[in-house]
SEGU-280003 format. One line per 3 residues: for each residue y, x, z of C-alpha. Coordinates in steps of 0.02 Angstrom, whole numbers, plus 50000, padded with zeros to 5 digits. Layout:
BEGIN
Y/X/Z; ...
This chain:
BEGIN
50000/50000/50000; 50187/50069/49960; 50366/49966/49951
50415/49871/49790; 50591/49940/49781; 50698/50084/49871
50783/50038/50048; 50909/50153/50148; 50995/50174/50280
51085/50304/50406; 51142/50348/50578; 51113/50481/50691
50987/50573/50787; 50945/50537/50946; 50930/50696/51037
51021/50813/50904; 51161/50672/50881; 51182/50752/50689
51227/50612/50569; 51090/50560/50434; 51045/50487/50277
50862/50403/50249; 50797/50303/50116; 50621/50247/50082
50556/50253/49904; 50400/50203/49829; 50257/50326/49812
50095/50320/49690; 49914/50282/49789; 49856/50447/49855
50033/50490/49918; 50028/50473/50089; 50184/50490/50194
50284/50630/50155; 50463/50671/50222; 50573/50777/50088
50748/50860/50150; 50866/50830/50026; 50978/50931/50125
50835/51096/50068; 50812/51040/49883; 50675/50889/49924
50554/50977/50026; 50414/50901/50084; 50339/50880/50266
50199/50762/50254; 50175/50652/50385; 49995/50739/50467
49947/50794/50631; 49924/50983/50559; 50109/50987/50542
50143/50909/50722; 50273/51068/50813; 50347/50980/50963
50300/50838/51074; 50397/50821/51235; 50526/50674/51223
50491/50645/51030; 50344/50685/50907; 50426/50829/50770
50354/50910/50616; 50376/51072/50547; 50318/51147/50414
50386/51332/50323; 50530/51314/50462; 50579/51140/50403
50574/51026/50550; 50594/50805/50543; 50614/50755/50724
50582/50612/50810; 50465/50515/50694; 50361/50412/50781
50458/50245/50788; 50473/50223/50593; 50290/50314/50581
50232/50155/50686; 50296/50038/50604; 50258/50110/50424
50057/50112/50508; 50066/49924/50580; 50123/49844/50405
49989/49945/50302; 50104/50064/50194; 50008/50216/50155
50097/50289/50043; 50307/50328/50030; 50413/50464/50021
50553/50480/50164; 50713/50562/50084; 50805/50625/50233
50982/50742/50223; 50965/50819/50410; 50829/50865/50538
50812/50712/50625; 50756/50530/50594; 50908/50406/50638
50881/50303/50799; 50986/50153/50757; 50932/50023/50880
50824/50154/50974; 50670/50026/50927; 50571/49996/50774
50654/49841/50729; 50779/49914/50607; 50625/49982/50524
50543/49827/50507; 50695/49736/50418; 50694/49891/50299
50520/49862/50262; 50551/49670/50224; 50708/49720/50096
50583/49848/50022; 50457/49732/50003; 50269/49770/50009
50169/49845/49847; 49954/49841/49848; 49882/49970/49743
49717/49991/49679; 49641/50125/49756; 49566/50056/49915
49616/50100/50096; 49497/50221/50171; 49502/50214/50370
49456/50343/50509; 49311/50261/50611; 49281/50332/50786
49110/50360/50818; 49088/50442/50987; 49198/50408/51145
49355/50546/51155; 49467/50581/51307; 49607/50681/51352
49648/50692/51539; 49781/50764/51674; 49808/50712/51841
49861/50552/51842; 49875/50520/51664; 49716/50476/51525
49724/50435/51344; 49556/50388/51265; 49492/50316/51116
49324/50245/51088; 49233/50144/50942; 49295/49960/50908
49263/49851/50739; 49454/49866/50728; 49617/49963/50807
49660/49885/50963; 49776/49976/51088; 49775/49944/51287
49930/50043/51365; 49988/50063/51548; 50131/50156/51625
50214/50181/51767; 50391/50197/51821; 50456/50233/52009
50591/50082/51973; 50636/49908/52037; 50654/49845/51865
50504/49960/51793; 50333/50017/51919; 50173/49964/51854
50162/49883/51664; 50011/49867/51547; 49984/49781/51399
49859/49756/51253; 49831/49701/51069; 49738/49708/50918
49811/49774/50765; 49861/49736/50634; 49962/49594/50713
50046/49486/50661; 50155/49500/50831; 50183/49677/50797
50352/49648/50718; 50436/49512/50846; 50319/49576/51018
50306/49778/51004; 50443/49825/50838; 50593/49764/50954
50570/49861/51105; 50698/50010/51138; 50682/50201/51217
50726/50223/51370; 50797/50332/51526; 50846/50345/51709
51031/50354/51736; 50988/50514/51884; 50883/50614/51731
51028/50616/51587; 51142/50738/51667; 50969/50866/51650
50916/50801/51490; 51046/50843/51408; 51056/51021/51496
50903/51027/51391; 50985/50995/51218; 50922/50838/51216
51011/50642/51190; 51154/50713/51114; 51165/50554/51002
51091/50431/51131; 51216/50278/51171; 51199/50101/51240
51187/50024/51077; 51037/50154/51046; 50934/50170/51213
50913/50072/51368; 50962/50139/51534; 50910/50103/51694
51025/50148/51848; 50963/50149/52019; 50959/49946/52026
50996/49865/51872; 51011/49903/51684; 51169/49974/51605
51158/49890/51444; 51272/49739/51440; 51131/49653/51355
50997/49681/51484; 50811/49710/51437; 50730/49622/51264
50579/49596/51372; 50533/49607/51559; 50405/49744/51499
50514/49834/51352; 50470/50002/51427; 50275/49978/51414
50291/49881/51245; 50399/50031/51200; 50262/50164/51238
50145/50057/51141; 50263/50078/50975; 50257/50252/51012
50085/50284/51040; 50028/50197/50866; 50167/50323/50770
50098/50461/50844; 49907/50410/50817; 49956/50358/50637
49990/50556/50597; 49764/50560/50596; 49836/50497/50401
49746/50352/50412; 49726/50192/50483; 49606/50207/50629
49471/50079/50674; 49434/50123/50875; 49515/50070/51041
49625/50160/51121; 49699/50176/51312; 49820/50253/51361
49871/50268/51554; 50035/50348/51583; 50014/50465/51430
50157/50514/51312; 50185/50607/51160; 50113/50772/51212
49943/50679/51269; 49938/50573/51114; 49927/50728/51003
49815/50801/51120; 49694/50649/51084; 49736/50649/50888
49722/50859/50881; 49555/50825/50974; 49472/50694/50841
49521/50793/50702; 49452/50949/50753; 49274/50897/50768
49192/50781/50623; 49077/50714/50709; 49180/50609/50804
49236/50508/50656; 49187/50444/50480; 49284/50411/50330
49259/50193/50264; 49287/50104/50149; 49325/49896/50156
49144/49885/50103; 49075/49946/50237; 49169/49860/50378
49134/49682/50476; 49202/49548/50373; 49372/49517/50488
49414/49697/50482; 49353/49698/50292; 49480/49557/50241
49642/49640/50331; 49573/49811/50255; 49641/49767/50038
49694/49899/49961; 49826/50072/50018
């Protein structure tokens, strides 16, 4: 699957604050996801776990020195509505934030419009359970007919503490339940953050943030859960840089980027965990969503 037509838009980066240009164009079956820098003469940084460079407070790639930060929000998306294949002309080093949720991704999607193909989708079917774990925090992934995700985190705030939430995917949910939910911080951990170089572009209109006992945005929270929902949207860009659509279950307890390469770097290193299918060989249900990419 690819878009019908070419969609843009621009904004900034969320931790480097640099303005940017991005605009989705169709790509032929075969494609994949591939980022090009217009900025460095259209070159390419696919959209694949081999490429993954950083992972604390955003998922970036790098490849030859060329980096494309914070990815995983329009990566997420791109997985949960089926395209497989585009090209993602960018001007700077980091993926605009807009809303700080996937939402302006989805509406870019629905101006693009979606495009079958006809070389069918092949998927990445877990075979054998896999686990990543630290104290206090697991990510695992296990085989399932289909992709269904079961998240929980934890936050020591009023407004926050203990969320979880599940679904199946693809949804048809995805884009009003999970697509609308904003990052997040802590009012007490900007000052350090950006000590670190990081949030330069972050505003109110871009991020939610929580002070000691209430939120600062004027407009509250989209959803009593937004941060969990939030760390659900995350966790499906990051697992969609395997290159294909997966067919296990994943959960994820208090994990973040760095644990959800960890799992993806894990499954792809060993061969035996997984198979490569085709429609034909899945359950009917799974078969039906499964078309063409």
């Amino acid at each position: 699957m690819t878009i019908e037509r070419a969609v843009e838009t621009s904004g900034v980066g969320l931790h480097s604050g640099v303005p940017v240009k991005m605009r989705l164009e169709p790509a032929p079956a075969g494609t994949g996801i591939v980022f090009r820098r217009t900025d460095l003469g259209g070159f390419e940084v696919p959209a694949n776990w081999r490429y993954v460079q950083r992972v604390s407070y955003a998922t970036s790639l790098m490849r030859q020195s060329v980096l494309i930060s914070t990815t995983e929000h329009l990566l997420s998306v791109l997985h949960s509505v089926g395209v497989d294949n585009v090209y993602i002309d960018i001007d700077n080093l980091e993926v605009p934030i807009l809303d700080g949720s996937g939402l302006p991704f989805v509406k870019m999607i629905e101006e693009a419009g979606l495009r079958k193909t006809r070389r069918r989708r092949r998927y990445l079917k877990i075979l054998r359970r896999v686990e990543v774990e630290t104290p206090g925090k697991r990510i695992s992934i296990e085989p399932w007919d289909g992709f269904h995700v079961d998240c929980e985190v934890f936050f020591d705030h009023p407004l926050v503490g203990r969320q979880s939430r599940e679904m199946t995917l693809p949804a048809k949910e995805y884009a009003s339940e999970i697509a609308p939910a904003r990052t997040f911080g802590f009012a007490g951990e900007l000052e350090q953050m950006r000590n670190m170089g990081l949030i330069r572009g972050a505003t109110l209109e871009s991020a939610v943030c929580f002070e000691p006992d209430r939120v600062l945005n004027p407009g509250g929270l989209r959803f009593q859960d937004e941060p969990c929902r939030h760390k659900i949207l995350d966790l499906i860009g990051d697992l969609a840089l395997v290159g294909r659509q997966i067919l296990g279950r994943v959960r994820a307890e208090r994990a973040g980027h760095a644990m959800h390469y960890a799992l993806v770097a894990k499954i792809m290193s060993d061969a035996t965990l997984y198979e490569v299918v085709t429609p034909q060989s899945l359950p009917q249900a799974v078969g039906d969503a499964a078309h063409v990419g």
